[in-house]
N, C-alpha and C positions, 0 to 999 in steps of 0.2 A: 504494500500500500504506500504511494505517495502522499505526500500532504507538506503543510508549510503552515505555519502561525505568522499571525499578524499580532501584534500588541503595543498597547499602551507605552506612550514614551514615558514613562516612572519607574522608580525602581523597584518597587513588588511588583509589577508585571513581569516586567523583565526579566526576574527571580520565579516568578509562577513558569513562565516562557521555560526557562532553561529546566525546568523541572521534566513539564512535559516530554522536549525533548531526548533528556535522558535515559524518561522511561519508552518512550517509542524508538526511538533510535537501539534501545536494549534486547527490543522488540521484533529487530529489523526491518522497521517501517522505514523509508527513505526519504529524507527531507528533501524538495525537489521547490524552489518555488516559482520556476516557470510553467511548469503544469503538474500541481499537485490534483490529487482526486479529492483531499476534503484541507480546507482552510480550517485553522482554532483559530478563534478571536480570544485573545486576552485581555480583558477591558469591560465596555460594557456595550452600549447600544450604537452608540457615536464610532468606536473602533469597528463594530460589524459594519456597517454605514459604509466605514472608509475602506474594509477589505470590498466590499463589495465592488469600490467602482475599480479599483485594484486591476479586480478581473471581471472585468465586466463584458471583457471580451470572452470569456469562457465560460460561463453561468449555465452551460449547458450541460457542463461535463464534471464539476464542481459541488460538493455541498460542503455546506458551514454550518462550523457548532459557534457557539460561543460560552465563555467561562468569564464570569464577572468576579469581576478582583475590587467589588465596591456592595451596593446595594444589589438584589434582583432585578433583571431588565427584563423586556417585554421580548427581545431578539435573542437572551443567552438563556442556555438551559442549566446549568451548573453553577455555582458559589465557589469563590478560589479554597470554603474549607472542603468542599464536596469533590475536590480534585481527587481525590483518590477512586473515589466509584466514579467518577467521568472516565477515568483510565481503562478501569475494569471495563465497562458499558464500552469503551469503543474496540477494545481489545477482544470482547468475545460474543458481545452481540453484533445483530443486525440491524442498522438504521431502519425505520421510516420514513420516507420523506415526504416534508410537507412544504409547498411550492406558493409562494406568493408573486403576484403578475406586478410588472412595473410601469409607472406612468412613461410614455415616450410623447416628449415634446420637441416641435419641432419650427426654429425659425428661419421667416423668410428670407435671412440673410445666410444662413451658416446650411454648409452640403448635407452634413451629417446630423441625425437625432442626437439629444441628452434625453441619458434617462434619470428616475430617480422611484425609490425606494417607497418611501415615504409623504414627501412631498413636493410640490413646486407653488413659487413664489412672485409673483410680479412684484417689486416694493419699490417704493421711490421715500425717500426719510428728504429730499430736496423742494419738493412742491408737492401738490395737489397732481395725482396721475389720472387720467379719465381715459378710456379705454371703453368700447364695444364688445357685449359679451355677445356670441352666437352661441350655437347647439344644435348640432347635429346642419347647418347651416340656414336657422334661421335665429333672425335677431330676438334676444331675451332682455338686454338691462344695457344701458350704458351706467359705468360706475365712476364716479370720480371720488377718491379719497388717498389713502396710503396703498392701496394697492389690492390684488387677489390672492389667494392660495386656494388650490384643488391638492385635496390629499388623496390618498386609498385607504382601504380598511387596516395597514398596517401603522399609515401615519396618524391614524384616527386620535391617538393617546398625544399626541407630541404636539407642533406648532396648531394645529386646528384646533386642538381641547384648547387650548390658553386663548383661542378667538370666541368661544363657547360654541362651540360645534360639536355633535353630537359624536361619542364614543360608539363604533364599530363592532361587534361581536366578530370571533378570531374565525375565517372560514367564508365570510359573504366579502364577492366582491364586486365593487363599486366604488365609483367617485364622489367626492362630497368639495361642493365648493362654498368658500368664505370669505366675504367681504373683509377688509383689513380697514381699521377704524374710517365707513363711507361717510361721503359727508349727507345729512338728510333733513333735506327743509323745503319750503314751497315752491320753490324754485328745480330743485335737484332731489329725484326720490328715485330709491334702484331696493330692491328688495329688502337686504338687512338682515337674514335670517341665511342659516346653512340650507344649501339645495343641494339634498342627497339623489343621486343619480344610477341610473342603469352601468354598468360597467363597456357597452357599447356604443357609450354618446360620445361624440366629439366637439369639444369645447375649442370656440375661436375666439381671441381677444386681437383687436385692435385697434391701435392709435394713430392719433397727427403725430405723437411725439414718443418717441421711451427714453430719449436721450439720455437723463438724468435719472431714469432707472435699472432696477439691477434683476437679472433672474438668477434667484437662491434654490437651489435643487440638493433635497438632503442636508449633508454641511460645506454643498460646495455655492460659489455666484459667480455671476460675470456678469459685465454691463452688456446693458439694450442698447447702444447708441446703435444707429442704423437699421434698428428692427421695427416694423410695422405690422408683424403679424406672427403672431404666436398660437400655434394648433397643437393641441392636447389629447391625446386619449391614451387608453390602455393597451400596452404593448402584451404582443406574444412572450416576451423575454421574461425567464422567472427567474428568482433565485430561489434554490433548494438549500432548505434547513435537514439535518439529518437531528434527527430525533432517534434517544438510544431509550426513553422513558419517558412516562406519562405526560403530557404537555396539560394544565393546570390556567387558561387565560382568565381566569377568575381570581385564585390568588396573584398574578400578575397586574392584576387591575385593583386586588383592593390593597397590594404593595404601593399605589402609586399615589393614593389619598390616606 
């Protein structure tokens, strides 16, 4: 078996890290990290995030555990004290795996899609952003305020909850879109509330202007300058979680309040 860890830049990661390897290399699993068959995340939710786009070119061929060296996450299945039956479980069992679908966004200016995990962000923190929402291509809202985010049922916990948008049970998938502080008076009124969606809608925003804003996907961004058109839906492309034991999205949800 191949594999490769990704972890946390601190020093108990790093010391979890060298652990594992230890015991798998003892193992004769082979550290490979051009194309392993299963990534460890060492860290917590943010680290799987950032393995993911790692290999984002290989998510087909790839599953990921993760081991939190902090609190409980929503993406790891293990506690850095539970590292010893992580070892055991991957050493003599057989995964499950459970696949979740990623948003693929795609702008008018750039050849290639970004994808993202979790979520995607239109934000501008510069002015007032206004922007045209479509779906499925017909017009829904013009929005003018701090911006949008469209999550999935895995980002449902993360930047959407803090918008008060409604948490996701782990399994349904679909898109949920949220206004980012709109502005809403007599003049300017656009919905206001989360609009949870079919998983096969395609969402289009555009602008006169993005210049002075930014699109934040997961915990990555890059500027809009030159973009006018931004299309949204759910990509074929999944990432595979290997599950070696019972997955629990209920004690991970009341872990988080």
């Amino acid at each position: 078996m191949k594999y490769a860890i990704v972890s946390k830049k601190d020093a108990y990661s790093h010391e979890v890290e060298n652990k594992i390897r230890k015991i798998l290399d003892e193992n004769h699993w082979i550290y490979d990290e051009e194309n392993p068959n299963i990534v460890i995340c060492v860290g917590g939710d943010g680290t799987l995030l950032y393995a993911l786009h790692c290999y984002i070119q290989q998510l087909d061929k790839i599953n990921f555990l993760g081991i939190h060296t902090g609190t409980l996450g929503f993406f790891t299945d293990y506690t850095d004290e539970e590292l010893d039956q992580c070892m055991y479980d991957i050493l003599h069992k057989q995964p499950d795996i459970f696949t979740s679908s990623l948003l693929e966004i795609k702008l008018d200016n750039l050849e290639k899609p970004i994808y993202a995990l979790n979520e995607m962000r239109v934000e501008n923190i510069v002015k007032s952003q206004e922007m045209e929402i479509y779906i499925d291509g017909e017009y829904f809202e013009t929005c003018k305020g701090s911006g949008i985010c469209l999550s999935t049922q895995a980002g449902s916990t993360a930047y959407n909850r803090s918008l008060g948008g409604a948490i996701i049970d782990s399994g349904i998938s679909l898109m949920q879109l949220c206004e980012i502080t709109s502005i809403q008076h007599s003049k300017q009124r656009s919905l206001g509330n989360p609009y949870i969606m079919m998983n096969d809608r395609i969402i289009t925003m555009r602008s006169n202007t993005f210049d002075t804003a930014y699109l934040c996907y997961d915990h990555l961004n890059m500027p809009l300058k030159d973009t006018s058109e931004i299309v949204c839906k759910m990509s074929n492309l999944k990432v595979r979680f290997a599950r070696y034991r019972e997955y629990s999205y209920l004690k991970r949800l009341k872990n988080l309040y």
